[in-house]
C-alpha positions in Angstrom: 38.9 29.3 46.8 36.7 28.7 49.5 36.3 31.0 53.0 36.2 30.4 56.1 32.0 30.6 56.4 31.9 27.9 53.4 34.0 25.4 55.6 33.1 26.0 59.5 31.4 24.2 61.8 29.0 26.6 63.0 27.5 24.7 66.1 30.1 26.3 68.4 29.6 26.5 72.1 31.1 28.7 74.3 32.3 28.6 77.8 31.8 31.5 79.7 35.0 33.5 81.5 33.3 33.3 84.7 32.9 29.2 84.0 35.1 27.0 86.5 37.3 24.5 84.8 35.2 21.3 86.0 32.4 22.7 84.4 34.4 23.7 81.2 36.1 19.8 81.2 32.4 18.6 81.5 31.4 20.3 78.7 34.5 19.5 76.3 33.6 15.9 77.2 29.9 16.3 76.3 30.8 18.0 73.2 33.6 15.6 72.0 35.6 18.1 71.4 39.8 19.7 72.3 38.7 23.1 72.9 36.1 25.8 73.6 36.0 29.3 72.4 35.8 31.7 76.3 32.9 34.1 75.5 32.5 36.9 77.8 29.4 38.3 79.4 29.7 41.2 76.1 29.1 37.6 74.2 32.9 38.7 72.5 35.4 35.8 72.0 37.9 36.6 75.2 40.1 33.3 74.4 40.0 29.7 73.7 40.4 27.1 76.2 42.0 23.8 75.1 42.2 20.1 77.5 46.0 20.8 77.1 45.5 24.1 78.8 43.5 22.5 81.6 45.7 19.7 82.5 49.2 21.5 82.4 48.3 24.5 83.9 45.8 23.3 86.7 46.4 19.9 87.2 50.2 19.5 87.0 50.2 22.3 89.0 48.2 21.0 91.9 45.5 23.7 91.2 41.9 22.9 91.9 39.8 22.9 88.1 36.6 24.0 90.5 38.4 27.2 91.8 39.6 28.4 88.2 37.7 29.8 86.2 37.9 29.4 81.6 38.4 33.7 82.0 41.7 33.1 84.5 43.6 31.0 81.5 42.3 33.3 78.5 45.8 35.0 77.5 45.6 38.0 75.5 43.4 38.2 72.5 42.6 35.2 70.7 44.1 34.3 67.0 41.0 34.4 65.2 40.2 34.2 61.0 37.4 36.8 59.5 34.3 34.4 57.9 34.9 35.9 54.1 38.5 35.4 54.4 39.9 32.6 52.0 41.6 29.5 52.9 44.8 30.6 51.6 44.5 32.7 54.7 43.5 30.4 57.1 46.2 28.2 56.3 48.6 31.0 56.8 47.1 31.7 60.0 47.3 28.5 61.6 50.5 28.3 60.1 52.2 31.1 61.3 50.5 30.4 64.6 50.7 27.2 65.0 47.2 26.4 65.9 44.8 23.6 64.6 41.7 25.6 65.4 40.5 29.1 64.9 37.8 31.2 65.6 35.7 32.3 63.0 34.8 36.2 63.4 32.1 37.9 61.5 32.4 41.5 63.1 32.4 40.9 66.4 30.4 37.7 66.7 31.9 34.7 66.7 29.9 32.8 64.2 32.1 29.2 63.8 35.4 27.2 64.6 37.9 26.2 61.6 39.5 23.4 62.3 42.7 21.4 60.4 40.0 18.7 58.7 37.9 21.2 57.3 40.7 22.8 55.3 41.2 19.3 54.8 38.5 18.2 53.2 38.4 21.3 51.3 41.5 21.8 49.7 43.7 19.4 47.7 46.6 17.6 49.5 49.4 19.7 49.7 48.7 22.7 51.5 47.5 20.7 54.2 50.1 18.5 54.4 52.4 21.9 54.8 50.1 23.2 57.5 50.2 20.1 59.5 54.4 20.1 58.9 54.4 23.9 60.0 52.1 23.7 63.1 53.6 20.7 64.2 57.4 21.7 64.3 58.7 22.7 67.6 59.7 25.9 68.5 
């Protein structure tokens, strides 16, 4: 089965904590990409930051994205998935989490992003088509 390392992008940028939300937004939109991993100044994965995040707790709440920073919205420690552990795990993990992206860890260092379509395209149909059925039910 493969692990997390043999199926992550591992071209991940970071945003740092001290970033404001324009800046972060900017970047997302450069990248093409939902989310960014918040790295601190240690270079440790403090959180992830997601467009949801930006727009329903900034925006809708009349808050200013250039007076926030990516740190102010990193909550707690950050669901992450080790780089030699299988995708049996991962899928458990964003399961039982309900997240489509995690944040590969190898030590300390964050080293990629798994996301949904690369357990996709690695595994046959059926556990992903349970993940996407157990992520997506609402709480």
């Amino acid at each position: 089965m493969p692990t997390a390392r043999d199926i992550m992008t591992s071209d991940v940028a970071c945003v740092r904590e001290q970033d404001d939300l324009r800046t972060a937004a900017r970047q997302m939109a450069r990248l093409g990409v939902g989310s960014l991993p918040i790295c601190g100044d240690d270079d440790r994965l403090k959180g992830m930051l997601t467009d949801r995040d930006i727009v329903v707790k900034v925006l809708a709440e009349g808050r200013d994205p250039a007076r926030v920073t990516a740190g102010e919205l990193a909550q707690g420690e950050a669901v992450t998935i080790g780089a030699d552990d299988d995708a049996a795990e991962i899928l458990r993990t964003m399961g039982e989490h309900k997240v489509r992206r995690l944040p590969v860890i190898d030590g300390h260092e964050l080293v990629g992003i798994v996301a949904v379509a690369d357990v996709a395209r690695s595994l046959p149909e059926r556990p992903v088509g349970d993940l996407i059925e157990a992520i997506s039910e609402r709480s």
